[in-house]
C-alpha positions as CSV (number, residue, x, y, z in Angstrom):
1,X,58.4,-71.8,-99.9
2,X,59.4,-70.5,-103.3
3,X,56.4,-68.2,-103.9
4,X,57.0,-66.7,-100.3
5,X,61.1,-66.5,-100.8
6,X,60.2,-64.8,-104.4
7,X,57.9,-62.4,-102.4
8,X,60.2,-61.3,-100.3
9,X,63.0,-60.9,-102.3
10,X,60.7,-58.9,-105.0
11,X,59.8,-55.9,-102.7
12,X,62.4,-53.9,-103.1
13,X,62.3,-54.6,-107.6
14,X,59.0,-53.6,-106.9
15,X,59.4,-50.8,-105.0
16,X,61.7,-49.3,-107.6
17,X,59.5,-50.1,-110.1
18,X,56.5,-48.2,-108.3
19,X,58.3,-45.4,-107.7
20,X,59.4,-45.6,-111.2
21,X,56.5,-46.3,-113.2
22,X,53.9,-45.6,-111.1
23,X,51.6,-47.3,-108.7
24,X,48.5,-48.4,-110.8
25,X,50.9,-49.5,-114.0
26,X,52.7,-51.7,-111.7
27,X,49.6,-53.0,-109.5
28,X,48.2,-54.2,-113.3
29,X,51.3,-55.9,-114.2
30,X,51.5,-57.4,-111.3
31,X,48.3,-58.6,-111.2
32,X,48.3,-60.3,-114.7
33,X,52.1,-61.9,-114.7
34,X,50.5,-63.3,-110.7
35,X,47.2,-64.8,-112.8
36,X,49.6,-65.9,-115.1
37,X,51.1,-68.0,-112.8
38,X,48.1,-69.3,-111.5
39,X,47.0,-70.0,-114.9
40,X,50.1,-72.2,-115.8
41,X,50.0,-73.8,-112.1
42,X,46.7,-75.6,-113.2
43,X,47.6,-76.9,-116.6
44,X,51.0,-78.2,-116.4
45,X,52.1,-81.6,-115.2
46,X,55.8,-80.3,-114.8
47,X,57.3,-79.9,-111.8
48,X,60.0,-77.6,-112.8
49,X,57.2,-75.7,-114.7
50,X,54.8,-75.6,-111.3
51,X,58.2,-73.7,-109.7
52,X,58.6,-71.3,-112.3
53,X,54.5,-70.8,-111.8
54,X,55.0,-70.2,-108.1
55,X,58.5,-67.7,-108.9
56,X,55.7,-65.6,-111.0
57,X,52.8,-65.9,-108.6
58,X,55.2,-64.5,-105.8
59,X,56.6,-61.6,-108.2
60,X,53.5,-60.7,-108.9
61,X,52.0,-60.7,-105.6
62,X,54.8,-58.1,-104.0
63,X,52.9,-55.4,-106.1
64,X,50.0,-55.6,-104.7
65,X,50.5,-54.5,-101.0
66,X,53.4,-52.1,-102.3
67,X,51.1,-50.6,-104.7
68,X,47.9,-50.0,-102.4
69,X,50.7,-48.2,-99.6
70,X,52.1,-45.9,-102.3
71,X,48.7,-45.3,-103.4
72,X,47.4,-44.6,-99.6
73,X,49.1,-41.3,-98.7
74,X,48.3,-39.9,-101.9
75,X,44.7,-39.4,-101.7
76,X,43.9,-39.5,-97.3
77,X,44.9,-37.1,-94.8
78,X,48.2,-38.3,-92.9
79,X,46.8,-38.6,-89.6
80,X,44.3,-41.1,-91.3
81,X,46.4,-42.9,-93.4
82,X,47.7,-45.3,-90.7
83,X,43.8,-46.4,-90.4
84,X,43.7,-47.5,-94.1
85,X,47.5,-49.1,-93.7
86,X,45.6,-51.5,-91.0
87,X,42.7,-51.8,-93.2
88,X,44.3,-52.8,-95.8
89,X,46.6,-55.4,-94.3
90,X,43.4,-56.6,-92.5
91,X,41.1,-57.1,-95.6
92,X,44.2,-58.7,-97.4
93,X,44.3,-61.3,-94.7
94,X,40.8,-62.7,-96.1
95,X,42.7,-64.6,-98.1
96,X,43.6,-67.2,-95.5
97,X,40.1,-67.7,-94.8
98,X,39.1,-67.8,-99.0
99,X,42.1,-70.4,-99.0
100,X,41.3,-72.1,-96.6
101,X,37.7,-72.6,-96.7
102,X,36.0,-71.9,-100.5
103,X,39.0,-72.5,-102.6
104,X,39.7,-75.8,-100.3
105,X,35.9,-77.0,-101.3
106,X,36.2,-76.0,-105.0
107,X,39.5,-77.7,-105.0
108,X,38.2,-81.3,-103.4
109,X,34.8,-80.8,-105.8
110,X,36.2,-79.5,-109.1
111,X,39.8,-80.5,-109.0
112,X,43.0,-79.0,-109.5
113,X,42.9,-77.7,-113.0
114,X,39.6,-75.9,-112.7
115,X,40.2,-74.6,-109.1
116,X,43.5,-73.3,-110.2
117,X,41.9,-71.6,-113.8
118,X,39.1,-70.2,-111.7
119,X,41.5,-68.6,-109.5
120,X,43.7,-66.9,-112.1
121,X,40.9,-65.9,-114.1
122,X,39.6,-63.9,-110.8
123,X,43.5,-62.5,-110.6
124,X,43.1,-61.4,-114.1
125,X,39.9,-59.9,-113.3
126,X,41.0,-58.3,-110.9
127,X,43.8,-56.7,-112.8
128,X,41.5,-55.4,-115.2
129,X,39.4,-53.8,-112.7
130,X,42.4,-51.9,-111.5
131,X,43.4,-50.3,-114.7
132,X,39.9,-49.4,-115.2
133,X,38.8,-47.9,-111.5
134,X,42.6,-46.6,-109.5
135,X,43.7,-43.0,-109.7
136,X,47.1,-43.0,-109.7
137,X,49.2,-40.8,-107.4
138,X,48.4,-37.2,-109.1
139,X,50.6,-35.0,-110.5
140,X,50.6,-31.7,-108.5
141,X,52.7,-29.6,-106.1
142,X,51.8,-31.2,-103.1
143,X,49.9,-34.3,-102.9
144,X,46.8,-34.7,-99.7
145,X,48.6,-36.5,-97.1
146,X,52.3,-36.6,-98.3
147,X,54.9,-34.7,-95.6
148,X,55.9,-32.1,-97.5
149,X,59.3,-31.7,-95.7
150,X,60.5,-34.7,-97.2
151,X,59.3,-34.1,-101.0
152,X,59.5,-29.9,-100.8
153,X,62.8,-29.7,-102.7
154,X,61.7,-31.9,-105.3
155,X,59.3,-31.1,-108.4
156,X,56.1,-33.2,-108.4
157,X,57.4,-34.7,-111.6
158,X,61.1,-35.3,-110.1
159,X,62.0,-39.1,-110.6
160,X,65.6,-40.4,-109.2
161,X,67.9,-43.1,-110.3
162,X,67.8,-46.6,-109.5
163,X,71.0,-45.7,-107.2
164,X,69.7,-43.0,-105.6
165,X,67.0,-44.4,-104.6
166,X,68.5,-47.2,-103.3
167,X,71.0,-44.9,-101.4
168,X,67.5,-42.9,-100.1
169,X,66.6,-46.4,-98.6
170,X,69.4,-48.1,-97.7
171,X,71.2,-45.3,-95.8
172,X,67.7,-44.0,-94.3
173,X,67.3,-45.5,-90.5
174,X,63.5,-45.1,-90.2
175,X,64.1,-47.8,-93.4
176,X,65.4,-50.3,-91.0
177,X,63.7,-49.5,-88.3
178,X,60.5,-50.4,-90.5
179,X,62.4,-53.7,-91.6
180,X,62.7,-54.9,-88.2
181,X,59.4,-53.7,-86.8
182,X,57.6,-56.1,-89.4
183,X,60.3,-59.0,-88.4
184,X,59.2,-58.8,-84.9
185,X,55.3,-58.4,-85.5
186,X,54.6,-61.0,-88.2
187,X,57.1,-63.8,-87.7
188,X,54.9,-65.6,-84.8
189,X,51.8,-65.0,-87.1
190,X,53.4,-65.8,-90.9
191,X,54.8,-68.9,-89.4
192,X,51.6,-70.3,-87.9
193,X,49.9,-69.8,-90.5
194,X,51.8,-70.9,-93.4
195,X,53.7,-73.5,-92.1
196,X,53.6,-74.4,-88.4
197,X,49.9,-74.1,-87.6
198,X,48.6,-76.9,-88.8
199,X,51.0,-80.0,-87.9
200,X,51.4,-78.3,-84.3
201,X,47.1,-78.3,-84.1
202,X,46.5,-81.4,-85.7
203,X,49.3,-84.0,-85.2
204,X,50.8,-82.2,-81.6
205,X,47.4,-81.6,-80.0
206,X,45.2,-84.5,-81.4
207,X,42.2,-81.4,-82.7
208,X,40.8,-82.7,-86.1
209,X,41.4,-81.0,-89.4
210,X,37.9,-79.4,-89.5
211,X,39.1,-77.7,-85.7
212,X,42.4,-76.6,-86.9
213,X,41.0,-74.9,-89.8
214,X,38.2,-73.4,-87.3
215,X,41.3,-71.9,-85.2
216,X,42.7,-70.8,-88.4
217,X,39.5,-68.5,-89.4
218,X,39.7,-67.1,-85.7
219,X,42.7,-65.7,-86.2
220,X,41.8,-64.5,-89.9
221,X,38.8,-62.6,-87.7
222,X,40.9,-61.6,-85.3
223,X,43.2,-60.1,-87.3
224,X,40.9,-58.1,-89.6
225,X,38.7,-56.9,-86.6
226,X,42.2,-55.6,-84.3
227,X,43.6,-53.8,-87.7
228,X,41.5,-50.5,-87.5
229,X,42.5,-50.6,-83.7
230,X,46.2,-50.6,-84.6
231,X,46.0,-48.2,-87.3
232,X,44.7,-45.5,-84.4
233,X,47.2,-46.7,-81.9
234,X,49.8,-45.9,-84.5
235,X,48.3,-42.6,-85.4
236,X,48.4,-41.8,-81.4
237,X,52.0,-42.9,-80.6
238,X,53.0,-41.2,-83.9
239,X,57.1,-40.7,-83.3
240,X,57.0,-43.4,-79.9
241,X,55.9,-46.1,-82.3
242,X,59.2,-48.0,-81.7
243,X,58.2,-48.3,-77.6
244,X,54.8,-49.5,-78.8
245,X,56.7,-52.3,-81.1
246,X,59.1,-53.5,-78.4
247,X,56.2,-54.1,-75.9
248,X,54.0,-56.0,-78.2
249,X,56.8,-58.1,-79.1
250,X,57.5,-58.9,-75.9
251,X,54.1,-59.9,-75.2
252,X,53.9,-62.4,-78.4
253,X,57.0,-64.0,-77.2
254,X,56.0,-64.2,-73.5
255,X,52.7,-66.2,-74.9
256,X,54.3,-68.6,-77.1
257,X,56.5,-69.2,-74.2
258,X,53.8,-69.6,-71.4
259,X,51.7,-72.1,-74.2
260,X,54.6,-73.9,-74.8
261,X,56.0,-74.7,-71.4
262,X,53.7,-77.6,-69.7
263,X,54.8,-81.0,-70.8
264,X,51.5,-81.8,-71.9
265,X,49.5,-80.2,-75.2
266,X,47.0,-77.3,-74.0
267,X,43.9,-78.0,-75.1
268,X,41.3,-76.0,-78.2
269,X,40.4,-72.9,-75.9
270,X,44.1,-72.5,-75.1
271,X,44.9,-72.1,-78.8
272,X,41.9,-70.0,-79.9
273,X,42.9,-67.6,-77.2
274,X,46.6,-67.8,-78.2
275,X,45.4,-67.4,-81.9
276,X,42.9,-64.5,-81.2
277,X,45.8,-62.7,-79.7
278,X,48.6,-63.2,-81.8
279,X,46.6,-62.5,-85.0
280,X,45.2,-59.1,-83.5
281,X,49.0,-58.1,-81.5
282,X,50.4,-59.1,-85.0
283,X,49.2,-56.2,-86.9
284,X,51.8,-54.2,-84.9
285,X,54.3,-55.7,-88.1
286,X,52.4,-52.3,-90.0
287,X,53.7,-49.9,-87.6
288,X,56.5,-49.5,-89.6
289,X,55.4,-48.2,-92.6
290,X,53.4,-45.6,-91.1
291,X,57.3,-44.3,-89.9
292,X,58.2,-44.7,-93.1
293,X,55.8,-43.2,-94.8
294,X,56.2,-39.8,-92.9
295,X,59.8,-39.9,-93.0
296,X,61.3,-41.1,-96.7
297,X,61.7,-38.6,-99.7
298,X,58.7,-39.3,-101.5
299,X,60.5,-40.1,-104.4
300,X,61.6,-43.5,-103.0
301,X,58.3,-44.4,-100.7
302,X,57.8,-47.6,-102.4
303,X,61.4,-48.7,-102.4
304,X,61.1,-48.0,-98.4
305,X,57.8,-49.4,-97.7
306,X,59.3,-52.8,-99.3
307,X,62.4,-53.0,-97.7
308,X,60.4,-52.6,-94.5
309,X,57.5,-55.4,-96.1
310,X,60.9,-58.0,-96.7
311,X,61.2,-58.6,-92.9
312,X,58.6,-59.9,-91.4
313,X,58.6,-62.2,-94.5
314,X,62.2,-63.1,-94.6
315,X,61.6,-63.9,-90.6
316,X,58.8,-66.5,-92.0
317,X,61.1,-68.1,-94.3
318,X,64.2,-68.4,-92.2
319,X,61.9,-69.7,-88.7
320,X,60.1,-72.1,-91.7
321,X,63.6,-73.5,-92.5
């Protein structure tokens, strides 16, 4: 609960911070103060000191996904970009399946203090690579992809305040509009996932651990397989994205609903069905920052693009509690 609070509430630090300092130095930083945390999660015997290890895995974390959307638009075509936003978000949700399945193993073979080491020294690794092998966005008059009616009156080189860009964001509807949009999309999925899915699967439904985690790398399929779909069907609705949100979230509530009515627990097909489609339906939470990205002053994308990335994770934490 702490890592994912910390993630949220870090998006839009971040986001300043990218659109500060650049996308590559922050996706570094990020990446070592995360294996950091990992680091000091497997040696210490301290409870408050396994907190403050999660507060700096989450910090570190928000960079990431922030970094990789800054960097998107600066080197793809526009009308592709939405693809690699869904590819991204896609490949990212790997994880779950890494966590649940590999790391789980290393973790009952090796232990806590190895799995955890092994796991920020990858982090770390990781980090290093990125410093090494990411162009930054590049300096020049008009970057491939960006909408040049939003950065036109500004030199490539042209950095705003902390307050303006905030007052860019803040005051910028297409901002809230992505904020909500990722609420919507991702607060069935995040909550399932990180919280919910498990107890409802194992303790509601009578399926055994090794089925639930099954259902759980369905949905990590699903999800990764229905992203590149998404990403076209946001590059096709382009400006009528919002009528695209409000139907698919319609539809995730409508299921939930339907598998939740009977009196008795639907059975495995019933939630690998449910899973399959929520998990593809979800990626719809992305929609927003394709909006974002061709609307915002390019001088306070990142800031956007996290205010937008806060709701679908603020949802999480708010249905978890």
């Amino acid at each position: 609960a702490v890592q994912v609070g910390v993630y949220a509430l870090a998006q839009i630090p971040v986001g300043l911070a990218i659109d500060r300092f650049g996308a590559r130095r922050t996706m570094v930083v990020g990446a070592l103060v995360m294996a950091t945390g990992q680091i000091v999660l497997a040696l210490t015997a301290s409870y408050p000191i396994a907190i403050l290890a999660r507060v700096l895995i989450g910090a570190g974390d928000a960079s990431a996904f922030l970094s990789a959307m800054r960097l998107l638009p600066a080197w793809f075509p526009l009308r592709v970009t939405p693809l690699f936003t869904q590819l991204t978000a896609g490949l990212g949700q790997i994880g779950q399946f890494i966590s649940a399945v590999p790391f789980l193993m290393l973790l009952h073979a090796e232990g806590w203090t190895a799995s955890f080491l092994a796991l920020g020294s990858g982090i770390a690794l990781v980090g290093i690579a990125a410093a090494v092998a990411i162009a930054d966005v590049p300096k020049a008059p008009a970057e491939p992809g960006e909408n040049a009616g939003a950065s036109s009156s500004h030199k490539p080189d042209d950095r705003a305040t902390v307050r303006e860009m905030l007052g860019i964001v803040l005051r910028h509807p297409v901002c809230w509009q992505g904020f909500f949009t990722h609420w919507v999309g991702l607060m069935h999925q995040a909550t399932f996932t990180l919280l919910w899915g498990m107890p409802l699967m194992t303790l509601a439904m009578g399926l055994t651990p090794a089925q639930a985690g099954g259902v759980l790398v369905v949905n990590t399929v699903a999800s990764v397989a229905a992203g590149p779909l998404m990403g076209m069907a946001s590059a096709r609705f382009g400006a009528r994205r919002g009528t695209l949100t409000v139907v698919i979230s319609v539809i995730l509530m409508g299921m939930w609903v339907v598998f939740l009515i009977p009196g008795t627990p639907r059975g495995l097909a019933a939630i690998v069905a449910l899973n399959i489609a929520m998990a593809a339906l979800s990626s719809a939470s992305g929609l927003g920052f394709d909006s974002v990205r061709e609307a915002v002053d390019r001088r306070a994308l990142a800031t956007g693009t996290g205010l937008s990335n806060m709701g679908g994770v603020l949802a999480a934490v708010m249905a978890a509690q």
